[in-house]
Backbone as JSON Lines, residues from 0, in Angstrom:
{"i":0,"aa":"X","n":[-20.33,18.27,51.76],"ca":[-20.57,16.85,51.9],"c":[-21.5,16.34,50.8]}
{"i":1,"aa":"X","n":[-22.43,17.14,50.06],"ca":[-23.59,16.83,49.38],"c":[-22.65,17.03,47.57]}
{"i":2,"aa":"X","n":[-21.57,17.57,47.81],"ca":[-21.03,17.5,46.52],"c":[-20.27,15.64,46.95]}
{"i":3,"aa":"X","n":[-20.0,15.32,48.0],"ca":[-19.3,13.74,47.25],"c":[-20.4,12.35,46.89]}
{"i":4,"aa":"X","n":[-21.69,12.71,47.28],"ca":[-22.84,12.11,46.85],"c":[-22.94,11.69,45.17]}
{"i":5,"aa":"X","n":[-22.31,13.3,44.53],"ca":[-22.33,13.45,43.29],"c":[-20.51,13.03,42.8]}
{"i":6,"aa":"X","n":[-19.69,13.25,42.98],"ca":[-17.96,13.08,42.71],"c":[-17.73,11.82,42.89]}
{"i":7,"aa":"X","n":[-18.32,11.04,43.93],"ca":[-17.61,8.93,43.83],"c":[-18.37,9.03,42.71]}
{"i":8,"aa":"X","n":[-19.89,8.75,42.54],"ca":[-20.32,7.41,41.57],"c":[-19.73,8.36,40.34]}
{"i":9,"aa":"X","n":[-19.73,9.62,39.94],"ca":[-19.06,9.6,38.9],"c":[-17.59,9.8,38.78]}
{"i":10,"aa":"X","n":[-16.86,9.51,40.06],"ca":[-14.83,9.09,39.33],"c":[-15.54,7.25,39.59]}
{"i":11,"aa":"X","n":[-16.14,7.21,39.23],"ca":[-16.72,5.1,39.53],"c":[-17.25,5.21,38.56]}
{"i":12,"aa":"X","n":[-18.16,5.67,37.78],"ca":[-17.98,5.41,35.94],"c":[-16.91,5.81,35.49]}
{"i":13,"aa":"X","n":[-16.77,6.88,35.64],"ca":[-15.1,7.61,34.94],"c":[-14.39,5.91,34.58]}
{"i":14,"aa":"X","n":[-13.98,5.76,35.71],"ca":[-12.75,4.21,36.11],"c":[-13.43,3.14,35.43]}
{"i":15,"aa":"X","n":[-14.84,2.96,35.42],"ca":[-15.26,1.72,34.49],"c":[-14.73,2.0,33.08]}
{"i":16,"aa":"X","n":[-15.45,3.37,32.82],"ca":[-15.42,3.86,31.44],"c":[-14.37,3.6,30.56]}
{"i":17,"aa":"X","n":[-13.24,4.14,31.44],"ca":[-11.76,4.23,30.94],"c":[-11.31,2.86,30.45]}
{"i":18,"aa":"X","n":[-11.83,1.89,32.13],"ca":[-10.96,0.72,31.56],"c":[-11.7,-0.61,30.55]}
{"i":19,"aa":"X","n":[-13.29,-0.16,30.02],"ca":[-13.66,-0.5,29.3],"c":[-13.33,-0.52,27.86]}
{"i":20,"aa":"X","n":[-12.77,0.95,27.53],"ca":[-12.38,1.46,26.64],"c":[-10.57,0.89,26.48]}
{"i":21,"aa":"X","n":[-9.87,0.54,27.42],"ca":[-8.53,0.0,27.55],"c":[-8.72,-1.63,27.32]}
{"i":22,"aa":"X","n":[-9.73,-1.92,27.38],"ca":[-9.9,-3.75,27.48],"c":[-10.27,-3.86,25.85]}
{"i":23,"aa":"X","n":[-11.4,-2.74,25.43],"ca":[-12.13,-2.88,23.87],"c":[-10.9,-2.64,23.16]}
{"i":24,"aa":"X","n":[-9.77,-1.81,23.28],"ca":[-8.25,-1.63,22.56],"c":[-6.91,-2.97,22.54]}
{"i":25,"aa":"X","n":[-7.18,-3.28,24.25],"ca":[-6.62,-4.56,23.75],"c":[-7.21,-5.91,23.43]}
{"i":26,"aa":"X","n":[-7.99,-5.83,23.22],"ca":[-9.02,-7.1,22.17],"c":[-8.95,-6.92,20.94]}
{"i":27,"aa":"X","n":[-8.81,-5.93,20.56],"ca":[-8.91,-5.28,18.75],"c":[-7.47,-5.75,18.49]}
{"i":28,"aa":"X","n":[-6.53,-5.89,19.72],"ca":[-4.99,-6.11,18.83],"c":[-4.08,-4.7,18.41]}
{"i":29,"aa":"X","n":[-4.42,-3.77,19.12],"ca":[-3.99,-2.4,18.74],"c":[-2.48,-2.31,19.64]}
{"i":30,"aa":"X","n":[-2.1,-3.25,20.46],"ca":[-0.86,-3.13,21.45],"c":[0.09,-4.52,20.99]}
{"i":31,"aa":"X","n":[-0.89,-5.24,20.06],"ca":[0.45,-6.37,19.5],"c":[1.61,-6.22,18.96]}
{"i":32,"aa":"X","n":[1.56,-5.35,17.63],"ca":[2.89,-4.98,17.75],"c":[2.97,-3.91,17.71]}
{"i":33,"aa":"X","n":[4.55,-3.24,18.77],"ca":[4.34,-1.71,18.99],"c":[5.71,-1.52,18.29]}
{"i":34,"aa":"X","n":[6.4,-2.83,17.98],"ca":[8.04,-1.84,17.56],"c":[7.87,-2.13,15.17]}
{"i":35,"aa":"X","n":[7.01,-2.54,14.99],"ca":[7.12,-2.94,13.25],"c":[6.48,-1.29,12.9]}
{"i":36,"aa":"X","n":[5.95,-0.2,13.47],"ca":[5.68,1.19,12.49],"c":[7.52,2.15,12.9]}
{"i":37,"aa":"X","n":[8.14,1.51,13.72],"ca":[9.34,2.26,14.16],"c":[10.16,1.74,13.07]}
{"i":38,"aa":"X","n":[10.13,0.15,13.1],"ca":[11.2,-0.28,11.98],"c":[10.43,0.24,10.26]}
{"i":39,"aa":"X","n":[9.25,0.56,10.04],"ca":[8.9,0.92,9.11],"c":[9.08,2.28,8.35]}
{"i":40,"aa":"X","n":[9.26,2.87,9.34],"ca":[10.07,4.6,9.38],"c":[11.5,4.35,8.36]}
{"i":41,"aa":"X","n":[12.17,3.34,9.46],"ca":[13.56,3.15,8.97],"c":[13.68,2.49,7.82]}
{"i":42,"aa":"X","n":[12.66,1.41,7.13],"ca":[12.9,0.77,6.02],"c":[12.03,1.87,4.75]}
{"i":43,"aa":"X","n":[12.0,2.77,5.25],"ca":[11.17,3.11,3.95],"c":[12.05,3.68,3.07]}
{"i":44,"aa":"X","n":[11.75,3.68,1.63],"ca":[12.45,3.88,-0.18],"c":[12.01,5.02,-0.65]}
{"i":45,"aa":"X","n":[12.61,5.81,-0.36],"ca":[11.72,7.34,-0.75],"c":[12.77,7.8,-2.75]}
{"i":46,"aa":"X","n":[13.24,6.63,-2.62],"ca":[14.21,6.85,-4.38],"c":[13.36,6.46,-5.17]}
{"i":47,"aa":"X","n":[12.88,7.47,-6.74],"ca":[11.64,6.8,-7.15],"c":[12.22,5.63,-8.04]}
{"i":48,"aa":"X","n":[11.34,5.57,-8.41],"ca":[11.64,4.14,-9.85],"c":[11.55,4.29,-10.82]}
């Protein structure tokens, strides 16, 4: 019983932590666009010049 004293409050930072870190990623703009590095694969010129 004296171990869940210690296991909530920390999976209760864990869960802040995480979704602090998921909110600071989508503010930066890191999930705007997810399909332009897929089409960038496909457009790339690997013939030199």
């Amino acid at each position: 019983m004296e171990s869940l004293l210690l296991l909530v409050p920390l999976s209760v930072a864990l869960v802040l932590l995480i979704g602090a870190v998921f909110w600071r990623a989508l503010q930066s703009g890191q999930f705007d666009d997810l399909e332009r590095p897929a089409h960038d694969v496909l457009d790339d010129d690997d013939r030199p010049r």
